[in-house]
C-alpha positions in Angstrom: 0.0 0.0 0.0 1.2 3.8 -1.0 1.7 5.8 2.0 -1.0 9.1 1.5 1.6 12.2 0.4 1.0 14.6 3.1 -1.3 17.6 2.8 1.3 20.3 1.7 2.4 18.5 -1.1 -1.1 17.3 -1.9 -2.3 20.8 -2.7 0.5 21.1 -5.3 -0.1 18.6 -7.5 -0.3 18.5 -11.4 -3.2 16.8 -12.8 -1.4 16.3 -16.3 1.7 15.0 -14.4 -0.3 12.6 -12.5 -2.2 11.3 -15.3 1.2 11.1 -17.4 2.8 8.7 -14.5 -0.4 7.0 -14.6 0.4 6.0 -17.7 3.9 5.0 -17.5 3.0 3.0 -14.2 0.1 1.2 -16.2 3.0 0.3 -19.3 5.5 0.1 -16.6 3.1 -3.1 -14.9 2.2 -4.6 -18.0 3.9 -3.7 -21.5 3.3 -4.3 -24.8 -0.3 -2.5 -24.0 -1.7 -0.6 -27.0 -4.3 2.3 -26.7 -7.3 1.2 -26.3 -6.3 -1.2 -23.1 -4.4 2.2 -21.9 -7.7 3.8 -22.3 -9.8 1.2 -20.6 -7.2 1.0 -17.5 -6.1 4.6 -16.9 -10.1 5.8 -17.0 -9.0 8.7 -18.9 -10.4 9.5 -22.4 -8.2 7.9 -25.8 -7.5 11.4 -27.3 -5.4 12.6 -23.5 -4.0 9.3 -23.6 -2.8 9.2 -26.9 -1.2 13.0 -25.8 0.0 11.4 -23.0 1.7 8.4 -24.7 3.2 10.6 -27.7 4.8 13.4 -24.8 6.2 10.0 -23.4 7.4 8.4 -26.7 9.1 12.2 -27.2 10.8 11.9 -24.2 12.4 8.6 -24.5 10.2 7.3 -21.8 8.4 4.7 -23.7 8.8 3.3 -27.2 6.0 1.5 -29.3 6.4 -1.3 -31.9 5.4 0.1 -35.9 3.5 -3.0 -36.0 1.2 -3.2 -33.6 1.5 0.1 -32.1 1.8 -1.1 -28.5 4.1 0.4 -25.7 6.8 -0.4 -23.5 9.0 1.9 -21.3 12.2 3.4 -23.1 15.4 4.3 -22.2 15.1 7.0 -20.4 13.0 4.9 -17.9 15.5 2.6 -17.8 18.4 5.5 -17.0 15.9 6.6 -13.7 15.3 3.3 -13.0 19.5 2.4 -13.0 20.4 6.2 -11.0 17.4 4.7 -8.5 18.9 1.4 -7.8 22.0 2.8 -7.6 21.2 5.7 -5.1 19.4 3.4 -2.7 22.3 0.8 -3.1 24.9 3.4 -2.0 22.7 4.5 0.7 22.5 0.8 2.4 25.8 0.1 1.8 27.3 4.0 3.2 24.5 3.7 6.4 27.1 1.9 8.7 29.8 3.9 7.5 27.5 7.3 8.0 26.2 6.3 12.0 30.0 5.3 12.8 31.2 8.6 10.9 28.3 10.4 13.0 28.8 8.7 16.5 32.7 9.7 16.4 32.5 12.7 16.0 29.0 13.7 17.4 28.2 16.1 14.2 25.3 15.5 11.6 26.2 13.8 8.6 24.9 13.6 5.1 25.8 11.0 2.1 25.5 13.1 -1.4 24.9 12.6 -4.8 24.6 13.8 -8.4 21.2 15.0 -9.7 21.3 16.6 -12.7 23.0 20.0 -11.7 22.2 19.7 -8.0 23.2 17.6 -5.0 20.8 15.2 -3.8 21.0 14.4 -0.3 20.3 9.9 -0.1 21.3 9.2 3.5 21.8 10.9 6.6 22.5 10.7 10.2 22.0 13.5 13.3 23.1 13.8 16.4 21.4 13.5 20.0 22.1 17.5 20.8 20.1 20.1 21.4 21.7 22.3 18.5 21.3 20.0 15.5 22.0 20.6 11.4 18.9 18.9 9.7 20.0 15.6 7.4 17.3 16.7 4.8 17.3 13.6 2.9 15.7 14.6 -0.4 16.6 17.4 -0.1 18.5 18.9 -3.4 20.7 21.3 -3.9 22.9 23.5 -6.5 26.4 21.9 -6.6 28.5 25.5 -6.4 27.8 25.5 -2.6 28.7 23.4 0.2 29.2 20.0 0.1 28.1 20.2 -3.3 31.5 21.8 -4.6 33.8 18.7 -3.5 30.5 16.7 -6.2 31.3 19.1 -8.9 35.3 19.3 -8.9 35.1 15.7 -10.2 32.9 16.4 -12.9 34.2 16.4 -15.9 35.0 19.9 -17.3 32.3 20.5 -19.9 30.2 20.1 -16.9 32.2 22.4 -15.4 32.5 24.7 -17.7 28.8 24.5 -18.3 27.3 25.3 -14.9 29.9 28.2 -14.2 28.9 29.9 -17.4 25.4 30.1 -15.9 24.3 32.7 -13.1 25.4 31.3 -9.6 22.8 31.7 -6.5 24.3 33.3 -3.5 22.9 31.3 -0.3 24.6 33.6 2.0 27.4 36.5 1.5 30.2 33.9 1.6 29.0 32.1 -1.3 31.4 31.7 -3.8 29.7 33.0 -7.3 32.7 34.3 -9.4 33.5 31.6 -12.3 36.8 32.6 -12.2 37.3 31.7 -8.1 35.2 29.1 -8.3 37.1 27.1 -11.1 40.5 27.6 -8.8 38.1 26.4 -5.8 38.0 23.0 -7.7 41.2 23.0 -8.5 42.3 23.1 -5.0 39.6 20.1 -4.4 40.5 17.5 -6.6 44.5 18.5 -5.6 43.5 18.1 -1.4 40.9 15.7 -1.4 38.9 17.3 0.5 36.8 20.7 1.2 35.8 22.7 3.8 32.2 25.2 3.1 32.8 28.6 5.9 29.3 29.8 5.7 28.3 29.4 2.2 25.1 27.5 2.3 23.7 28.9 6.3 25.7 31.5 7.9 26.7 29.7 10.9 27.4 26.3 9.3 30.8 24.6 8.7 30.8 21.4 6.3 33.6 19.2 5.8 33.3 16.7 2.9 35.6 14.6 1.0 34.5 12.3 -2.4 33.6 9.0 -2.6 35.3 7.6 -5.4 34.8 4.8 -8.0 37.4 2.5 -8.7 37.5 3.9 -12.6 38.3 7.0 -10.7 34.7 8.9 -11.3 33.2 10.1 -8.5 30.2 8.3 -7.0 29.0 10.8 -4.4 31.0 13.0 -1.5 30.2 12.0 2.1 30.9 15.2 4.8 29.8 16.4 8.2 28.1 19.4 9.0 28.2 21.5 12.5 27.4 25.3 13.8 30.6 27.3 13.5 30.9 26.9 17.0 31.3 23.7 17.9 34.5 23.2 15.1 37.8 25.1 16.5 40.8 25.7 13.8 42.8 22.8 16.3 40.0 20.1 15.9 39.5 21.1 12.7 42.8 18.7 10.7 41.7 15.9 13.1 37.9 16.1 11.3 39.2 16.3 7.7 41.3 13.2 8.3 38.1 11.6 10.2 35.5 12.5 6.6 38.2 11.1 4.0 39.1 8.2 6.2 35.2 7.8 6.1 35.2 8.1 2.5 38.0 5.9 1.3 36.1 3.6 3.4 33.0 3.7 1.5 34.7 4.1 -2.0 36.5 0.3 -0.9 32.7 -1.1 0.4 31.6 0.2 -2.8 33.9 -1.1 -5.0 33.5 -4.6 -3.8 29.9 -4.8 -3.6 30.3 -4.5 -7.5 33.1 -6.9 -7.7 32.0 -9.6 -5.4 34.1 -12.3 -6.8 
């Protein structure tokens, strides 16, 4: 059984969107479907379906046969499906490493990953304190701030190049949003390692993150810790960077295997 979304995101829904994911979920259960049975199933009338299916087709989302003009999903279902699986995979496999990362050092922690041009946050862990950082798993992100930066310094550089020739959102006055910085930012990254955000995201936050890596040397998703300014002197703060990328080479070796079991 679907849980019920809650009432705030409810209110916002899209009619065409739902009735679009309708259909892919109806192909999705039982391909090779042609219109009419689409019709008959979904409740809708042919002519929206038949608008729905070809905004599908368009999209890459489904594919039909000439013949007998019935539908299965396409390759772009197949891409979301693959980032899914691997997203949740990462996020089993990194939860031990995330709790232990968490309990040692008392700070919130957050497991990130590439979506699209943002950071998507897939795992997380907080601390028993009274001042806390919120996880936010879900939650998404632009890559130019935070944690994000360590995510986009491993891109490769027509990525790169791509997002910095677009106008940068400034979260907070310490938000890097020159090009020109920001590309020797990334340089100074992927040369440490590692990288620590002063403010750039919520004035009073420090983040220390550090990439998890895959063994053909692409990055896979940057694992850091997050804590009020506060709590993270400049003599604790070496002894926290080792803790993250020890964390991280961890998880880039758990990784690694679980794709090479043998």
């Amino acid at each position: 059984m679907r849980a019920s979304p809650p009432k705030e995101i409810e209110k916002y829904r899209v009619d065409a969107v739902d009735a679009a994911l309708g259909v892919l979920q109806l192909i999705a259960e039982a391909p090779d479907l042609g219109l009419s049975e689409i019709t008959r199933r979904s409740g809708q009338s042919k002519a929206r379906v038949y608008r729905l299916l070809c905004s599908l087709e368009a999209s890459n989302f489904i594919s039909s046969t000439a013949e007998k003009r019935t539908y299965r999903l396409g390759l772009a279902a197949l891409a979301i499906g693959n980032a899914a699986e691997r997203q949740i995979d990462i996020a089993r496999i990194a939860g031990p490493i995330i709790a232990k990362l968490g309990s040692s050092t008392g700070e919130t922690v957050q497991l990130r990953v590439r979506d699209g041009r943002n950071s998507l946050c897939v795992a997380g862990w907080e601390p028993e304190r009274a001042v806390k950082v919120l996880a936010g798993i879900g939650g998404s992100r632009p890559m130019h701030a935070g944690s994000g930066v360590v995510l986009l310094a491993f891109q490769d550089e027509a990525f790169r190049e791509t997002l910095l020739s677009e106008p940068l959102k400034a979260f907070t006055e310490r938000t890097c949003v020159d090009p020109d910085r920001l590309r020797q930012v990334l340089a100074n990254v992927r040369s440490q390692g590692f990288y620590v955000s002063h403010g750039e995201v919520s004035p009073d936050l420090i983040s220390i993150s550090a990439p998890v890596m895959g063994p053909d040397g692409k990055i896979i998703a940057t694992i850091h810790i997050g804590a009020p300014t506060g709590r993270v002197s400049e003599s604790l703060l070496p002894t926290l960077v080792e803790t993250v990328r020890s964390a991280a080479r961890e998880l880039s070796a758990l990784l690694a295997a679980s794709r090479n079991p043998g």
